[in-house]
BAGU-904818 format. One record per residue: x, y, z of N, C-alpha, C, O in turn; residue number from 1; residue in three letters. Coordinates in pm, whole numbers, plus 50000, padded with zeros to 5 digits. Example, Ala and Ser with C-alpha at 12.3 -4.5 7.8 and 13.67 -1.06 7.14 Angstrom:
((51319,49431,50780),(51230,49550,50780),(51320,49670,50780),(51424,49668,50846),1,ALA)
((51285,49775,50708),(51367,49894,50714),(51290,50003,50787),(51341,50114,50804),2,SER)
***
This chain:
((47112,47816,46277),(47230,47897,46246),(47235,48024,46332),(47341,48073,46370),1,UNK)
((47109,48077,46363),(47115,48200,46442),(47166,48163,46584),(47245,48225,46655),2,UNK)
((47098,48043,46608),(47149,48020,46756),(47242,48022,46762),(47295,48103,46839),3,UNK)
((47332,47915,46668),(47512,47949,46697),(47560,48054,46708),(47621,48069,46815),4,UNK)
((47560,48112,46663),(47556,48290,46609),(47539,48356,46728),(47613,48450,46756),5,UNK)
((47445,48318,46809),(47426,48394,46935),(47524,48343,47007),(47606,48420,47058),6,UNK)
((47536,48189,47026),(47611,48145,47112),(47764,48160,47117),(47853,48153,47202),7,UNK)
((47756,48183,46999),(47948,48221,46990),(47953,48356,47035),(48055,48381,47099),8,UNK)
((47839,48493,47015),(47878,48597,47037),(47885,48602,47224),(47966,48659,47298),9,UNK)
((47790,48538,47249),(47754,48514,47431),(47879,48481,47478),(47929,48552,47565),10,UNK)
((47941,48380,47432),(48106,48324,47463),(48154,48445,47482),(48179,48496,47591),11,UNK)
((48172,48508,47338),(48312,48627,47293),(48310,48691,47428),(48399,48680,47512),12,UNK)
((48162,48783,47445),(48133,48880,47532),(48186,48786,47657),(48290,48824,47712),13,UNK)
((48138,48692,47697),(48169,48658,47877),(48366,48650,47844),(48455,48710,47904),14,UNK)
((48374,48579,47761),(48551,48604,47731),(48581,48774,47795),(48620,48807,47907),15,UNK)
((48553,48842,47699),(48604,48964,47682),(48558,49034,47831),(48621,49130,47875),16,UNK)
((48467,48988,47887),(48433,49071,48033),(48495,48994,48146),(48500,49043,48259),17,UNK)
((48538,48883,48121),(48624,48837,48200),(48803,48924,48222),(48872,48952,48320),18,UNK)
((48820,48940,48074),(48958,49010,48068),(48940,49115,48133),(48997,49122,48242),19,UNK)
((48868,49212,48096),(48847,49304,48143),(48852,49345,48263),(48904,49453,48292),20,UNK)
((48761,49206,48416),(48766,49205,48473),(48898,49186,48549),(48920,49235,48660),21,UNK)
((48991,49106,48473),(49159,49057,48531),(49159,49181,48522),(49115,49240,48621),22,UNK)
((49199,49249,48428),(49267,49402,48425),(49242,49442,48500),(49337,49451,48578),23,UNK)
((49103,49506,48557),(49106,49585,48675),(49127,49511,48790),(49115,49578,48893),24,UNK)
((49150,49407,48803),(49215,49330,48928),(49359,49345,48927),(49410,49354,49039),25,UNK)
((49433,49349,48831),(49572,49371,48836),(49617,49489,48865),(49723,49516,48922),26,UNK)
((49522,49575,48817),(49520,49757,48836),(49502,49760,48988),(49592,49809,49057),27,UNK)
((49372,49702,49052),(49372,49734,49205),(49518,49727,49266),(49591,49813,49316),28,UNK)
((49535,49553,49237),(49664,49493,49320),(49731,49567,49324),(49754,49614,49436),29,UNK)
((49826,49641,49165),(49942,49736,49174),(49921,49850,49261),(50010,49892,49335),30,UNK)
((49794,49905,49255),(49767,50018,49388),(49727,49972,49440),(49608,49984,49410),31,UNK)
((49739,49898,49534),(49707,49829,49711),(49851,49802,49745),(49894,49840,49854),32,UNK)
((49948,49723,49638),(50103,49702,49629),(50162,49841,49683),(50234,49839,49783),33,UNK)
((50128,49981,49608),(50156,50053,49618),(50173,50166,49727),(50265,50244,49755),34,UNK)
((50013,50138,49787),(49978,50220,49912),(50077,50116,50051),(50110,50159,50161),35,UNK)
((50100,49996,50003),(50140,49919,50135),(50280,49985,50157),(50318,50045,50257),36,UNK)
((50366,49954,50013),(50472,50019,50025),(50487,50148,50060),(50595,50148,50119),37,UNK)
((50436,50282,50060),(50430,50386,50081),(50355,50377,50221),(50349,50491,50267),38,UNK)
((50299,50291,50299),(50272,50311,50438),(50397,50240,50554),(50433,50277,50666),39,UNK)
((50442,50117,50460),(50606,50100,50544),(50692,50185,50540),(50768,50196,50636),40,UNK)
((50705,50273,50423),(50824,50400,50474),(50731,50486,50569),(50779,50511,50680),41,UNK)
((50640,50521,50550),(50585,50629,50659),(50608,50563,50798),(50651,50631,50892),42,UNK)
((50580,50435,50810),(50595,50367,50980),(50739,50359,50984),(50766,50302,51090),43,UNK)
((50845,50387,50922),(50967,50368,50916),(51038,50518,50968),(51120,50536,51058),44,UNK)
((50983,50603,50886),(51019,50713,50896),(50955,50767,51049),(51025,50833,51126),45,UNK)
((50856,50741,51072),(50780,50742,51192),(50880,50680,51351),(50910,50729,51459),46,UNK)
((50897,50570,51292),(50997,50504,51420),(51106,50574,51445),(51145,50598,51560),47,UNK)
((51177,50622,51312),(51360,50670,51340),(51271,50851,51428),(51309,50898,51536),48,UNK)
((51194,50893,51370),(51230,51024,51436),(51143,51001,51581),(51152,51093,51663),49,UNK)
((51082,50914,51607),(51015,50875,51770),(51181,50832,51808),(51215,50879,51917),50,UNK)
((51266,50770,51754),(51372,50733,51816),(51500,50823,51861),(51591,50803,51941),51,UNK)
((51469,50934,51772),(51579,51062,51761),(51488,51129,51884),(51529,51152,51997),52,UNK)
((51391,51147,51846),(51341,51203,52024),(51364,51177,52099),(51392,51263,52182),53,UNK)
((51371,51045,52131),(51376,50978,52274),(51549,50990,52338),(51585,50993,52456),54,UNK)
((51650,50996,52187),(51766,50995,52242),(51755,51170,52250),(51825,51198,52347),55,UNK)
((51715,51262,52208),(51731,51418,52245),(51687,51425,52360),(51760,51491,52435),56,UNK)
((51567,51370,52420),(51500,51377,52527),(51576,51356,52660),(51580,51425,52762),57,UNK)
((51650,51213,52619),(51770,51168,52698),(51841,51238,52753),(51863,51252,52874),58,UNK)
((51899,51303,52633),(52034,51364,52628),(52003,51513,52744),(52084,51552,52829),59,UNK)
((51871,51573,52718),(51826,51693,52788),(51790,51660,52924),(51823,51733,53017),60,UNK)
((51727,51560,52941),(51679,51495,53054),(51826,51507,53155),(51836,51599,53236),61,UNK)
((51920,51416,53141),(52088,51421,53168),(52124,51581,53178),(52151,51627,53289),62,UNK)
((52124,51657,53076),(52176,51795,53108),(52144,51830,53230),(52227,51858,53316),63,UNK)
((51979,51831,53253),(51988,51897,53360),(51983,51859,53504),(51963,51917,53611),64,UNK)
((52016,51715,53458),(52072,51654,53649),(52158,51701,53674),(52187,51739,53788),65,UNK)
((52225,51714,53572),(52435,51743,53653),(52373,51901,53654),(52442,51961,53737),66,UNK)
((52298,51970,53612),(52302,52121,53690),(52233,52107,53779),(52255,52199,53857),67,UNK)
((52122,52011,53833),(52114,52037,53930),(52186,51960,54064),(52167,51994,54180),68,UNK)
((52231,51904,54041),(52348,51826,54144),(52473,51907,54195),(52556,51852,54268),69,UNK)
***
């Protein structure tokens, strides 16, 4: 009788440390989900203003041919 007794509690516990374990796997995922999304706007935001440079750069670059021409 004791053995069962053990053996059902041995179950419960590997049950219950298994859940446990999902949880903090679902917890990582949502923050790894999280950091990915928050590193595509940064490379996003990153591209448009490398791109606003390049057309200011342009645009200055041009100014000063026609003064010097």
């Amino acid at each position: 009788m004791a053995f069962l007794i053990k053996a059902i509690g041995g179950i419960a516990a590997l049950i219950l440390l298994v859940i446990t374990l999902l949880g903090s796997l679902i917890t990582l995922g949502g923050f790894l989900l999280g950091a990915i999304k928050v590193l595509i706007v940064v490379i996003f935001v990153a591209v448009i203003v490398m791109i606003v440079f390049s057309i200011l750069r342009d645009r200055s670059r041009r100014h000063h041919e026609v003064r010097d021409i």
